[in-house]
NUMIFI-177102 format. One record per residue (C-alpha): residue number from 1; residue in one letter; z negated, x negated, y negated. Coordinates in steps of 0.2 Angstrom, whole numbers, plus 5000, padded with zeros to 4 digits. Layout:
<fitors>
NUM|a|Z|X|Y
...
</fitors>
This chain:
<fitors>
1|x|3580|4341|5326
2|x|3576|4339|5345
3|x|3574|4351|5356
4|x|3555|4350|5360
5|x|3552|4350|5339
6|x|3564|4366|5339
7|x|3552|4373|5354
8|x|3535|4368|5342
9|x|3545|4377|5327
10|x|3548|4392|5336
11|x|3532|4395|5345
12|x|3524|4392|5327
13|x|3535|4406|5320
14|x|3542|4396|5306
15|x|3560|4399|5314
16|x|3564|4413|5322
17|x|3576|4413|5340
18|x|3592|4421|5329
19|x|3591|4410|5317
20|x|3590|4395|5328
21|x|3605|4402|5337
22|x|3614|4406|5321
23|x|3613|4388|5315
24|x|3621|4381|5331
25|x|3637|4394|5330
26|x|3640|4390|5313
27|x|3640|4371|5317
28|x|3649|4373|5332
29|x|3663|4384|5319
30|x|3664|4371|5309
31|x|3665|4354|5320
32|x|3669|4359|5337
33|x|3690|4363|5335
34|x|3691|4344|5331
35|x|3681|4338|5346
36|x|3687|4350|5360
37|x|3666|4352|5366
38|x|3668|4370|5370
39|x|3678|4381|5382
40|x|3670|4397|5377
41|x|3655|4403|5367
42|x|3645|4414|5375
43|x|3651|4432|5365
44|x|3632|4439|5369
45|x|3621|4424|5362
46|x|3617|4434|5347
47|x|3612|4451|5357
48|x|3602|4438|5370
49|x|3594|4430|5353
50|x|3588|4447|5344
51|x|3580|4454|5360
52|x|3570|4439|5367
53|x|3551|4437|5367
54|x|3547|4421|5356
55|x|3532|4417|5366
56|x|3544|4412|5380
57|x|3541|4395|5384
58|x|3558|4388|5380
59|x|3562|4405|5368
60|x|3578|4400|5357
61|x|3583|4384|5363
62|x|3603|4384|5365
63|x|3608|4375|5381
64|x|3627|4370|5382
65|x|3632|4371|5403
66|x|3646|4364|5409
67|x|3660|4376|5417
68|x|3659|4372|5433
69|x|3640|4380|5435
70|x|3642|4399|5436
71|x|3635|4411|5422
72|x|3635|4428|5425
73|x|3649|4438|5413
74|x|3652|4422|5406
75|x|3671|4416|5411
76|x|3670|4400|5423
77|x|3686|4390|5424
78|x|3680|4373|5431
79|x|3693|4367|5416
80|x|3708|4374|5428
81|x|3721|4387|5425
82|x|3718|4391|5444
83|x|3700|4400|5439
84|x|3706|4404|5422
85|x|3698|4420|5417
86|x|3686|4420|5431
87|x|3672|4430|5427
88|x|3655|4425|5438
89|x|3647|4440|5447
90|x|3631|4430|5448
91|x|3621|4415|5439
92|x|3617|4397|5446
93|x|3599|4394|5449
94|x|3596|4381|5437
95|x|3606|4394|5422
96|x|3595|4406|5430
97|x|3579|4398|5427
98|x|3582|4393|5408
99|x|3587|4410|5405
100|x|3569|4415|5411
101|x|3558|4405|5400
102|x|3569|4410|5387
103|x|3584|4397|5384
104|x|3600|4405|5378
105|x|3618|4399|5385
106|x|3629|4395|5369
107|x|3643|4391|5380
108|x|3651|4384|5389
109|x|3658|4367|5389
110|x|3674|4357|5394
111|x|3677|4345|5408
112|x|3691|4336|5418
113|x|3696|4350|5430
114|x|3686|4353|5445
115|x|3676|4338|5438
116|x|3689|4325|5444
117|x|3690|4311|5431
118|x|3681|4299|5420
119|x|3686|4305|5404
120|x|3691|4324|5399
121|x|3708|4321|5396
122|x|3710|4329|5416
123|x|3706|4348|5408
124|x|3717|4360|5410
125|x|3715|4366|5391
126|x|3713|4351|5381
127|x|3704|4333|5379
128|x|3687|4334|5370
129|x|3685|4318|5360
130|x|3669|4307|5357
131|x|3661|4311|5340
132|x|3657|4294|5335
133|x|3676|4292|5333
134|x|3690|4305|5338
135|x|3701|4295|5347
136|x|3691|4288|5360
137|x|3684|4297|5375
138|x|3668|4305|5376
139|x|3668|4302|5396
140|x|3670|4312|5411
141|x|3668|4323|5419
142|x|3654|4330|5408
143|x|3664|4326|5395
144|x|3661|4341|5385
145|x|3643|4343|5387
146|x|3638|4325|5382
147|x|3649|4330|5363
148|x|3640|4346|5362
149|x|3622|4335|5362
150|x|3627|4321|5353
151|x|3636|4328|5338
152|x|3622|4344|5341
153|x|3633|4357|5342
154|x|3619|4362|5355
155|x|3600|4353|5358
156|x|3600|4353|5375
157|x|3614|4353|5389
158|x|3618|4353|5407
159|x|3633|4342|5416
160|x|3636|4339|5435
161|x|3635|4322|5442
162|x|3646|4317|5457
163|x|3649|4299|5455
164|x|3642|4297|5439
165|x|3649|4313|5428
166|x|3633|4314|5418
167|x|3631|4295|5416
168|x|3645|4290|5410
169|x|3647|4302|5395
170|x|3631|4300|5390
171|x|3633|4281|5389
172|x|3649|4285|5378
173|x|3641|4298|5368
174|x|3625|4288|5364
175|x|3613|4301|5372
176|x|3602|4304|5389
177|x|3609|4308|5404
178|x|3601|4310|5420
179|x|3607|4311|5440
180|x|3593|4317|5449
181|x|3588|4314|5465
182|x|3600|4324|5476
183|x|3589|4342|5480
184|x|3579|4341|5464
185|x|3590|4353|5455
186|x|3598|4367|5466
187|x|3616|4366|5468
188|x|3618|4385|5469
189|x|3630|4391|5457
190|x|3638|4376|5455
191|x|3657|4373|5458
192|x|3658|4361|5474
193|x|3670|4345|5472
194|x|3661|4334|5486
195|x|3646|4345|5491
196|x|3634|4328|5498
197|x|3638|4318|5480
198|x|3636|4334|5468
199|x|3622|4337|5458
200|x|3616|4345|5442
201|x|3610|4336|5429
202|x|3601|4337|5410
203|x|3609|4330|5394
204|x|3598|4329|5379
205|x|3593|4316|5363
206|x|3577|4312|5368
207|x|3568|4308|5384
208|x|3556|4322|5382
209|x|3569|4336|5379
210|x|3577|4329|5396
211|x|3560|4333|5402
212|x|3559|4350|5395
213|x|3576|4351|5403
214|x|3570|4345|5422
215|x|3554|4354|5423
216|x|3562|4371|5420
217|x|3576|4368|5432
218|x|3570|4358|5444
219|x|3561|4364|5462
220|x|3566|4372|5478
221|x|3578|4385|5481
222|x|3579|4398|5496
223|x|3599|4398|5491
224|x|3602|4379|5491
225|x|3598|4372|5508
226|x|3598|4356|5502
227|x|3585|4358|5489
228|x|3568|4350|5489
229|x|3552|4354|5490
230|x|3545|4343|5477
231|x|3534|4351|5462
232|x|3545|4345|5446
233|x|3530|4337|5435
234|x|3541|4331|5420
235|x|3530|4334|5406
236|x|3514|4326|5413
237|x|3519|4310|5418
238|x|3527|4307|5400
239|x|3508|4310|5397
240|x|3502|4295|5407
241|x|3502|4277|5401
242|x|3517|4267|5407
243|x|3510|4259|5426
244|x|3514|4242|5429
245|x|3531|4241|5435
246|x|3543|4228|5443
247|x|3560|4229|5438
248|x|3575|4221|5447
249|x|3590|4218|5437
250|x|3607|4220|5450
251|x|3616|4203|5448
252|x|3631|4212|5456
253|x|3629|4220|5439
254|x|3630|4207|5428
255|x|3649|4199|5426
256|x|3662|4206|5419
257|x|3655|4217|5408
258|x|3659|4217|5385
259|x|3650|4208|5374
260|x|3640|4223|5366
261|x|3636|4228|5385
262|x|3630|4212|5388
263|x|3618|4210|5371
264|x|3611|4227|5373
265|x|3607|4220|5391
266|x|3599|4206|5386
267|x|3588|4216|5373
268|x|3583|4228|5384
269|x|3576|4215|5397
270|x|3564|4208|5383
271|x|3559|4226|5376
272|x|3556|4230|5395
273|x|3546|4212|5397
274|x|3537|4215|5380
275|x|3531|4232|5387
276|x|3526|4221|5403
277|x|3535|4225|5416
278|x|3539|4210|5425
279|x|3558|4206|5426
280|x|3567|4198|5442
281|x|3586|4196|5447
282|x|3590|4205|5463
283|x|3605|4207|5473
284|x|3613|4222|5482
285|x|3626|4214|5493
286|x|3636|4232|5493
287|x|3638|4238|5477
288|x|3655|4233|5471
289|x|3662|4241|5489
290|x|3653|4257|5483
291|x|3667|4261|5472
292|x|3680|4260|5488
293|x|3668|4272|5498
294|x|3666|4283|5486
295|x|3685|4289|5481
296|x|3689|4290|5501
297|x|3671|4301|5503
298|x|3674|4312|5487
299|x|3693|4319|5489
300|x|3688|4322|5509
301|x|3677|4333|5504
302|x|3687|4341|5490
303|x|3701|4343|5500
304|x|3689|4354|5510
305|x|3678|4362|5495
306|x|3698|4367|5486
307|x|3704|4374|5501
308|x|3697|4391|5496
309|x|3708|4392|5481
310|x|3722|4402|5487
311|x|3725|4415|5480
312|x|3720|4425|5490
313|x|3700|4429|5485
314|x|3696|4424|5468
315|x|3705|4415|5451
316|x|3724|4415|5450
317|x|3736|4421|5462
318|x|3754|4419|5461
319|x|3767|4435|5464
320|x|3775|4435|5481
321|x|3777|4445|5498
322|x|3775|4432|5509
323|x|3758|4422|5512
324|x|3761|4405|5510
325|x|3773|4407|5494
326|x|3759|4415|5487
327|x|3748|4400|5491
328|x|3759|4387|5487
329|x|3763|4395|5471
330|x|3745|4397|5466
331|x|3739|4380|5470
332|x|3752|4373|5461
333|x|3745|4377|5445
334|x|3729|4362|5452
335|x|3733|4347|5441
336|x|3740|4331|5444
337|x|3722|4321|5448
338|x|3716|4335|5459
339|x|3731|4336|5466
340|x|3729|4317|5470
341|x|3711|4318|5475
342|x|3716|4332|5488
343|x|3730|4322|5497
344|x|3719|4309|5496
345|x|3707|4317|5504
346|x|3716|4326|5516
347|x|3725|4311|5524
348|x|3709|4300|5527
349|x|3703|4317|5536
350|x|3719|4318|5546
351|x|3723|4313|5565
352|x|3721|4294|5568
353|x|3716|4290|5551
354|x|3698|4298|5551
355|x|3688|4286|5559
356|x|3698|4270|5552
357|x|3694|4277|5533
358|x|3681|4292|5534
359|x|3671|4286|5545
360|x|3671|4267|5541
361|x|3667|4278|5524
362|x|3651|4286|5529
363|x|3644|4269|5539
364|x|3644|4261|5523
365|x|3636|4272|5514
366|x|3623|4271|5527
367|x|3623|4251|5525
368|x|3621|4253|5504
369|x|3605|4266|5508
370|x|3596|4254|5518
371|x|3598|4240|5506
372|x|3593|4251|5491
373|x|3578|4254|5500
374|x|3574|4234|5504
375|x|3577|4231|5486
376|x|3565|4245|5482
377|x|3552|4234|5494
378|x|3554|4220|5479
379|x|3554|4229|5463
380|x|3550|4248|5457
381|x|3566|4251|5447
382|x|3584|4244|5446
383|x|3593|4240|5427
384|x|3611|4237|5427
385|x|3625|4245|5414
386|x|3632|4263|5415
387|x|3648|4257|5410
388|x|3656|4240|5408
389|x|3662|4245|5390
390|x|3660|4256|5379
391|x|3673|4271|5376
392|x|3690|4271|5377
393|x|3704|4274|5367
394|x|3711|4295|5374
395|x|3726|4288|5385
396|x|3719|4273|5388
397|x|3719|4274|5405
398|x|3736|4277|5412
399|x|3735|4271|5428
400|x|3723|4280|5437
401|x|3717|4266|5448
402|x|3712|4259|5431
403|x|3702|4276|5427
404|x|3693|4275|5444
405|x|3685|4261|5441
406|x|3676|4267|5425
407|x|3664|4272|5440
408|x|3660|4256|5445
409|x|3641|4255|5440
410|x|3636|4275|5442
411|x|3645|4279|5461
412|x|3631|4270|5471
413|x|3616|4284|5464
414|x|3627|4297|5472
415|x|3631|4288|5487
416|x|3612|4285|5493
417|x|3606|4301|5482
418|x|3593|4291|5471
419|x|3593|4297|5453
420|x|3596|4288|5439
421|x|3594|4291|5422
422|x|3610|4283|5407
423|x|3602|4279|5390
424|x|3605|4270|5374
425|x|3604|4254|5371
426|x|3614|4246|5359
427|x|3632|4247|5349
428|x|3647|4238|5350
429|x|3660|4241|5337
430|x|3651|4257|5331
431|x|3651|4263|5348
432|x|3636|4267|5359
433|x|3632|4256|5374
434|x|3623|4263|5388
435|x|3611|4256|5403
436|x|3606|4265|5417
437|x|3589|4263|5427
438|x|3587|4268|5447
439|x|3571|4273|5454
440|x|3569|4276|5471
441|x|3570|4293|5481
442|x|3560|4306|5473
443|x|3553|4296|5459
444|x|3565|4303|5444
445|x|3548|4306|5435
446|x|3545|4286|5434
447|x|3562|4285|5424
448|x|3559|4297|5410
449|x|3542|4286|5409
450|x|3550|4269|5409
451|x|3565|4275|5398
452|x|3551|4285|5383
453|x|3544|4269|5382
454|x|3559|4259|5379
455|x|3563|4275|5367
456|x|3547|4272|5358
457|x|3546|4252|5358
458|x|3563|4252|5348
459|x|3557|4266|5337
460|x|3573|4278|5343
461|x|3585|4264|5335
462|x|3599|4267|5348
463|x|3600|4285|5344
464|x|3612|4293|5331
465|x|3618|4309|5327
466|x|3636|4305|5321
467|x|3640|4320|5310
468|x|3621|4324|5304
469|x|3611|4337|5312
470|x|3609|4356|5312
471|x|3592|4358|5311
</fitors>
């Protein structure tokens, strides 16, 4: 059952918060040791469940958050052993607003460490593996939260997106995912890996429970800076007919990709042309350089964001007398990819090499902004794949180079901050195919609109629950 039909059910009083919650634990009991979703289940979810107000807006709706967002007495690790046991003194703003119109946190859900990775084999604890067959990849680094929606171990979810984290998974699971605009969703409370490409994002089943998600999350922040001042309105504009839309298809996009990527392309341009949007092939020139941008942006910023774990303030710290052994000691226990990602980053930051890669960096990202606003002169939305496949076999990507570029398609929303929102299209191999649209700044609403009626023209035929639902 979807999350909005659990909302109808609950406000009806034919189910009760409890038992809504009871059902999901059970499930999660059952499935989630052979699928590696969770990190911890909230211990209190039960309490939470018997003392909340039904009339609440969103009263008993489990919602699955990625442990990198902060919940209060709720351990955090960010999927290392450098935050293991980490207990939150405080809540995200985006946790903090479900709670208040009644959404309970079920728990919280694994991730490639710090979110560096592209697959959730990069967790400190274990791999989480895609439900719709266990010896592939559910994606990363949301990896965790897309398993707990798609196999419904949990309605509703939150991930984090910083070069296509939410994205991804949800191409590989089969479900929604959605990268805001960057300032739609507060960023306080979450974890930073690159601070100017992080930003929450909503995982869900259907395109209305994504908007369930955003309207309660969405909005500005007095503690996030960046946030903006833009009224979330969600709900309403699944209300309105579909406007008439251009949509450009990226050609940039369009090699290179699998066969089921491909057909589920194809179909999708005639549903889209059938619900009469007109259809054009554009180009943008700077999209395959995105990828080479991105991973010198990214790991300069984490080198700076993981310089506060030192043992010295919060998470782990190593036994010793003397300063730096103690730091040493303790950021040795940083896996092997954010290790990486932290070298990385700290050499294109370093004497004589910053403007030559940092700031060669930062102007093209400049240059792939303006030509995603010219583009956005021609047409009102972008269609090109999430992914160029669909999941991978767990140790598939030994190289990381190889593993990089899994980001190919999503890294270019993060770089200019335009949302974009992953859903399904199609199968290859019994394996879910996803496609991502692009709006431009500030219209995530017109997204949710375009992809409902996709959603509805295909009568919801991309979308499967592999291992039967809870509810």
């Amino acid at each position: 059952m979807l999350a909005h039909e659990i909302r109808a059910k609950v406000a009806q009083g034919e189910v009760s918060p409890l038992e809504v919650v009871q059902i999901y634990l059970e499930r999660i009991r059952s499935l989630d040791p052979g699928l590696g979703a969770f990190l911890t289940v909230n211990p209190r979810v039960l309490e939470e469940a018997r003392s909340l107000d039904p009339s609440l807006p969103l009263a008993g709706l489990p919602v699955a958050v990625k442990d990198n967002i902060v919940t209060k007495g709720i351990p955090t690790t960010a999927g290392s052993r450098l935050l293991e046991g980490f207990l939150p003194p405080y809540e995200a703003t985006a946790v903090a607003r479900l709670k208040a119109l009644g959404a309970l946190v079920i728990g919280k859900t694994n991730l490639d460490e710090f979110g560096m990775g592209s697959s959730t084999e990069h967790s400190a604890f274990f791999p989480s593996r895609n439900p719709f067959d266990p010896a592939r990849v559910p994606g990363g680094s949301s990896g965790g939260s897309a398993v707990a929606v798609a196999a419904d171990l949990a309605p509703l979810a939150l991930g984090s997106d910083t070069g296509g984290s939410v994205r991804q998974p949800a191409a590989f699971c089969g479900i929604y995912g959605l990268k805001p605009t960057y300032g739609r969703v507060s960023r306080f409370g979450l974890i930073a890996y690159a601070s100017s490409l992080d930003q929450i994002g909503p995982m869900a089943r259907s395109v209305r429970d994504l908007a369930l998600l955003m309207d309660a999350i969405s909005g500005p922040d007095p503690s996030d800076a960046t946030s903006l001042d833009l009224r979330p309105r969600f709900q309403e504009a699944l209300e309105a007919p579909l406007p008439s839309l251009r949509l450009g298809v990226v050609r940039e996009a369009l090699s290179g990709n699998s066969p089921g990527v491909e057909g589920a392309l194809q179909g999708a341009l005639e549903t889209f042309q059938r619900l009469g949007l007109g259809v054009k092939e554009v180009s943008w020139p700077s999209l395959p350089l995105a990828l080479n941008a991105y991973y010198i942006l990214a790991p300069a910023e984490a080198s700076s964001n993981l310089a506060r774990y030192d043992g010295t303030l919060f998470g782990y710290r190593a036994e010793g007398e003397e300063l730096w052994r103690v730091v040493e000691e303790t950021r040795a226990r940083f896996g092997l990819e954010v290790k990486r990602r932290i070298l990385v980053g700290t050499f294109v930051l370093s004497s004589g090499y910053y403007e030559a890669y940092y700031g060669r960096a930062q102007a093209f990202r400049r240059r792939l902004r303006a030509e995603a606003q010219a583009l956005f002169q021609e047409v009102d939305l972008l269609l090109l794949p999430t992914t160029p496949h669909p999941a991978f076999p767990l140790g598939g990507r030994p190289d990381p180079l190889a593993m990089y570029r899994e980001d190919l398609y999503t890294v270019g929303a993060n770089l200019t901050g335009l949302p974009a929102l992953s859903f399904p299209a199609g199968f290859e191999d019994g394996l879910p195919v996803g496609l991502q649209l692009f709006a431009p700044w500030g219209r995530d609403e017109l997204l949710l609109q375009a992809a409902l009626a996709f959603e509805e023209a295909t009568d919801r035929a991309f979308l499967r629950t592999p291992l039967g639902e809870a509810l």
